[in-house]
DONU-384355 format. One record per residue (C-alpha): x, y, z. Coordinates in steps of 0.1 Angstrom, whole numbers, plus 2048, in hexadecimal, padded with zeros to 3 digits. Layout:
N
XYZ...
END
This chain:
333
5AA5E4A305AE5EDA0D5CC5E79F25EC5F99F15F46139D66015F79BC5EF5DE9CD60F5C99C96255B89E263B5D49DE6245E99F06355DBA0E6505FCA156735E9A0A6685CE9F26755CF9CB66A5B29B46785A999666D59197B68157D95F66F56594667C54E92665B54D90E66F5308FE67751F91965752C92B66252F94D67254896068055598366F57199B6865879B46795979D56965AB9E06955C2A016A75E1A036B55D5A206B55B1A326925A2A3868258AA5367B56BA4166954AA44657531A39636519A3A6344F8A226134E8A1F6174D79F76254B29FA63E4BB9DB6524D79EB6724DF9D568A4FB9EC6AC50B9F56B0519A15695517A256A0501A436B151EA4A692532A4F68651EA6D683536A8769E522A9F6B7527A856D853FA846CD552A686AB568A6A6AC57CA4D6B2579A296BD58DA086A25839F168B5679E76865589CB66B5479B767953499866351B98167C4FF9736744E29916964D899D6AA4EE98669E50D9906AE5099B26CA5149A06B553999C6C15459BD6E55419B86E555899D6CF5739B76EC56A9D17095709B87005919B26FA5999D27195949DE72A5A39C37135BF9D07225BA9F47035B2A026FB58DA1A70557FA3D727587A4473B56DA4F75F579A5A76B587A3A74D577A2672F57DA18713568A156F0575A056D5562A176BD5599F66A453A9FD68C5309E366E51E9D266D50D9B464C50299F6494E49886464F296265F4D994C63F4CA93962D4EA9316334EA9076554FE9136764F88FF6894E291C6A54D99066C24F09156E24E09246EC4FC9366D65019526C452694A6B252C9706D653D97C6D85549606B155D9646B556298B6D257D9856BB58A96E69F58E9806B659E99A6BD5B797F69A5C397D68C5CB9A26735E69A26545EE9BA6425E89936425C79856285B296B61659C97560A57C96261B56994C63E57695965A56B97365354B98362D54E97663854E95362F52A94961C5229665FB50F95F5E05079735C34E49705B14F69515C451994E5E252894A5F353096C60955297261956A98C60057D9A16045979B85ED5AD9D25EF5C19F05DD5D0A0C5DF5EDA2A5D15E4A485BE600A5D5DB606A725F060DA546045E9A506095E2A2D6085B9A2960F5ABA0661058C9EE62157D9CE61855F9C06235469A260653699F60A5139905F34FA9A25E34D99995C14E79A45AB5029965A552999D58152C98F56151298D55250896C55152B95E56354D96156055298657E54F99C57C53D9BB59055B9CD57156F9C65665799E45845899EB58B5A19CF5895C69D25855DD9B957E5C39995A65BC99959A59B98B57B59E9755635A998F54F58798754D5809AD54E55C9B954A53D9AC5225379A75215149AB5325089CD5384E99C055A4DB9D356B4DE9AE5724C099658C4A89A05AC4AF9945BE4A09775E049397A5EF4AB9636144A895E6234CB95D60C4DE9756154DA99961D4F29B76155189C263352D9D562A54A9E06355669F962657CA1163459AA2262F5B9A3E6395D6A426345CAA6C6515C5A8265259DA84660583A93668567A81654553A8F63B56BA88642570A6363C549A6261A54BA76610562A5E620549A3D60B530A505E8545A4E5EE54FA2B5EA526A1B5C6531A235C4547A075D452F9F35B95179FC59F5329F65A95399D15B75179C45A34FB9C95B24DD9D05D04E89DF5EB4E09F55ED4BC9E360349F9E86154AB9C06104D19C962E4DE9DE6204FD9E962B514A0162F536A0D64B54FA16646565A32656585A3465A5A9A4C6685C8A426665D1A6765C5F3A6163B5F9A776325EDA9C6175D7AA35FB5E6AB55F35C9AC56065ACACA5EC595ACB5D45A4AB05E75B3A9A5F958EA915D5584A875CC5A0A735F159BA615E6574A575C657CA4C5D1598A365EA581A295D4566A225BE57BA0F5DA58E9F95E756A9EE5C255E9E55BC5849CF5E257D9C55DB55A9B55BA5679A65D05889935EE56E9865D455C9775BD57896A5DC58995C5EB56A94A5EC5699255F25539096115468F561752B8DC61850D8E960850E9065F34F09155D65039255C452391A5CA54692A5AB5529435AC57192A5A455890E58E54491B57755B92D58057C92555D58D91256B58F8EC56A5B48D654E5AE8BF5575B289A54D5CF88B5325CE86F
END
């Protein structure tokens, strides 16, 4: 295995992401749009989950595929992110038709960022406007860091972000993730080193390797502000959808690999699961494996790069990685 050209979740033929992000407000909203309908579903292992649509993604449901997704900071108001995604879609002619309707299928995720130093004092709810704007910007290119959904994300001791990483198995699947990484736990020990270490490739997040001490991490504080990592994995493999869950479902270990705790009762994590339905398997059985583990390790790289890539603005309530680690220009004498 080794990462895709962009090693992004656009890697995955079919995916465009776009981001949208209020430094003022600091939040924003995160797109993935397919170029054509994609199998979607879900896994929820955080005991804080904050959704739309995603009954609808059990695989005994009518609907199997969706539009878009959407990741949205905002807790509870950011639910509103997706209807902005779904009115432009159907201006755009595009959802589940429905006689002489259209519906665009858009579920969604929302992390808790209201008490992050953030002005919070609109009265008109701003998520809808950022969705459609978001929508506006789908590309196979996106930033990562502080932008989109990752935009005022925070971690226990460092600012959180939007990460992003991919990789191509040997038989040529692609498998991707995207991440708004905003937990209650940690991403690195006492020092630099990310607890995704072992997992990097290529230095994509410091080439520090992993954490030296394997201490079980310190317990973690009870923040206000800083709860809950959504994330999405995809395939390029024709799935199921109760395949594209099964492989939702391995991916949490990456998130338990990188963030540390996670999956607490204030944390609503939980991951998306999506097929492009582009390649065969080559195996039935092993292939499905190899899918879950590649997933689980592009979200734990994923959650290391939104970190790593995050950076400072005024009023923020924990330092950047970048800042705090980073090795510092030495003045010139």
């Amino acid at each position: 295995m080794h990462p895709g050209p962009l090693n992004l979740i656009t890697d995955v033929p079919g995916l465009r992401v776009g981001n949208a992000g209020d430094d003022r407000l600091k939040s924003g909203v995160t797109v993935v749009l397919g170029d054509v309908p994609f199998t979607a579903a879900v896994h929820v292992m955080g005991g804080a989950p904050g959704t739309r649509e995603t009954d609808l993604l059990a695989p005994d449901k009518l609907v199997q595929q969706a539009d878009a997704l959407v990741l949205s900071g905002g807790s509870a108001f950011g639910l509103d992110a997706p209807s902005g995604v779904a009115d432009a879609l159907r201006a755009a002619g595009r959802g589940f038709v429905v006689g002489d309707q259209t519906v665009p299928i858009v579920p969604g995720a929302i992390l808790f960022d209201l008490l992050n130093g953030g002005d919070k004092g609109w009265t008109d709810n701003p998520y809808k406007a950022l969705g459609r704007r978001a929508l506006d910007t789908v590309a196979r290119e996106f930033a990562l860091g502080s932008h989109g959904a990752g935009t005022g994300a925070t971690t226990r001791t460092l600012k959180g972000g939007l990460g992003s990483a991919s990789l191509v198995l040997d038989e040529g699947i692609t498998v991707g993730a995207l991440v708004a990484v905003n937990a209650l736990g940690d991403v690195v020990g006492d020092g630099p080193e990310f607890w995704a270490g072992s997992w990097e490739f290529d230095d994509e997040f410091g080439g520090l390797g992993p954490v030296c001490r394997h201490s079980p991490g310190a317990e973690p504080s009870l923040k206000l502000g800083q709860a809950t990592t959504i994330a999405i994995v995809a395939t390029d493999a024709i799935l199921t959808q109760a395949e594209a869950q099964r492989m939702a479902t391995a991916a949490h270990d990456g998130m338990a690999r990188a963030i540390v705790p996670s999956h607490t009762p204030l944390d609503g994590d939980l991951v998306f699961g999506v097929s492009t339905g582009l390649r065969p398997l080559a195996d039935p059985l092993l292939t499905p494996m190899a899918l879950g583990h590649a997933a689980a390790t592009c979200l734990c790289r994923a959650i290391a790069r939104g970190v790593y890539t995050a950076r400072s603005a005024p009023g923020d309530p924990v330092p950047c990685w970048q800042d705090k680690f980073a090795p510092q220009p030495r003045p010139e004498t």
